[in-house]
N, C-alpha and C positions, 0 to 999 in steps of 0.2 A: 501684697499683691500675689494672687495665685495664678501658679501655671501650668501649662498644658503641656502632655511628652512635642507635644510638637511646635512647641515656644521654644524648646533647649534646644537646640542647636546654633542659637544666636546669643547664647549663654554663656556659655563655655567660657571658664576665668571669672566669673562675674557670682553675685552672691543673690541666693535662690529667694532665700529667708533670712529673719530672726524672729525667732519665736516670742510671744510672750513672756514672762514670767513665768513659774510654775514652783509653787513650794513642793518638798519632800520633807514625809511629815514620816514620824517615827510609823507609822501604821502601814506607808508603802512597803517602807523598810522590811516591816513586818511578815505582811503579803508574799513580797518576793521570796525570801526567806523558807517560808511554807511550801510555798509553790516550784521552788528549786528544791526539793528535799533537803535542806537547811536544818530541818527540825532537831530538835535535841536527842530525841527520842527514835529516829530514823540513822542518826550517827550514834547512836551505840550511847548517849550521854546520859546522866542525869539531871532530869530539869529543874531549869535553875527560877529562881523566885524573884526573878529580876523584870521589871516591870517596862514599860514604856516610859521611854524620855529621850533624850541626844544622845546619838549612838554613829557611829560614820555608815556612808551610805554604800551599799555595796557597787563594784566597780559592774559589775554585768547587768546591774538592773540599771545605773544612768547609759549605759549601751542598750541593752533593750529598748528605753524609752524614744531611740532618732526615728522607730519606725513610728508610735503615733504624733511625734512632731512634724514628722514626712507627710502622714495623712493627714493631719490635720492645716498645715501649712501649703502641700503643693495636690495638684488637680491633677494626679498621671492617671489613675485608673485603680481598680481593684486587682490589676491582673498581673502585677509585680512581684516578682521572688527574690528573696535573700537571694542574692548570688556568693556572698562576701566579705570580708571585711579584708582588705591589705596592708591597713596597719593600724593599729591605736593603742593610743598612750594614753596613762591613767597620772595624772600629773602632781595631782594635790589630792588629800583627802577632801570630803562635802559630808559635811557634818547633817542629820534632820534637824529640821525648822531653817533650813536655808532654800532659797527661791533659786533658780536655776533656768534658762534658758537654752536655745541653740542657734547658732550662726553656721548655716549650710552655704558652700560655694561649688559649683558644677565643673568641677576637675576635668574631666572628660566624657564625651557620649561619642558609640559609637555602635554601626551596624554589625549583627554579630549573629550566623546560627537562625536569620528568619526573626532577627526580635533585635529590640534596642538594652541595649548595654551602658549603664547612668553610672557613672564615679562622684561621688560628692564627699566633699571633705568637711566633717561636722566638730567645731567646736562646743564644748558646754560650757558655759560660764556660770559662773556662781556672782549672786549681787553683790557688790560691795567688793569685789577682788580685781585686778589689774591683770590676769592670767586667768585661760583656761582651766579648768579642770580634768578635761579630758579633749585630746582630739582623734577622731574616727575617719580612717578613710572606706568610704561604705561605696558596695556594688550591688544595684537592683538591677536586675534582666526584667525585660518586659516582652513575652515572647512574641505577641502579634503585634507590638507596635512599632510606628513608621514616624521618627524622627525627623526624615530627611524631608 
């Protein structure tokens, strides 16, 4: 079910989403890696002749990824900013070729500054495990919207 900034305030405790599924394939791994100056060769290293296969996934890319589970799961708008994060814990390693998921719950919203203020507290689960792998306490500002 998707929702709108101005559905959550009848939310609040209550859980937003769970995402699909979603493999991490050694190649995001990849990407992100690249894309964070990761690279071998930007760290002074030399590179290694080590190919793609299962490798553990980095903890700031399954962080990165709550903002397109957030767009893609909930209907707030495009005019959303990081405000955030107040706390998260990286629990277990996620190995590539593992599926993954997220279970967001609306911790608190509140009026703040001319704009709404979203706390969501985002689990990631990995298939086949009993425990999260990470959980995020995440803050979007949404500056012109009216929650109430």
């Amino acid at each position: 079910m998707t929702h709108s900034l101005a559905d959550l305030p009848g939310l609040v405790g209550k859980e937003l989403f769970r995402s699909d599924w979603v493999p991490l394939e050694s190649t995001d791994e990849e990407t992100f890696r690249d894309a964070t100056f990761l690279r071998e060769e930007f760290l002074g290293r030399p590179t290694s002749n080590g190919g793609p296969g299962e490798r553990s996934v980095s903890g700031f890319l399954m962080l990165s990824m709550l903002v397109a589970f957030h767009k893609r799961e909930l209907d707030l708008g495009s005019g959303g900013l990081n405000y955030g994060i107040d706390k998260v814990r990286f629990l277990r390693p996620v190995r590539t070729g593992c599926r993954v998921r997220v279970r967001a719950t609306l911790l608190d919203l509140r009026q703040k500054d001319g704009g709404t203020r979203v706390l969501t507290r985002n689990e990631l689960e990995v298939e086949g495990t009993d425990s999260p792998a990470m959980i995020a306490d995440w803050i979007t500002f949404f500056p012109r919207g009216d929650a109430s």
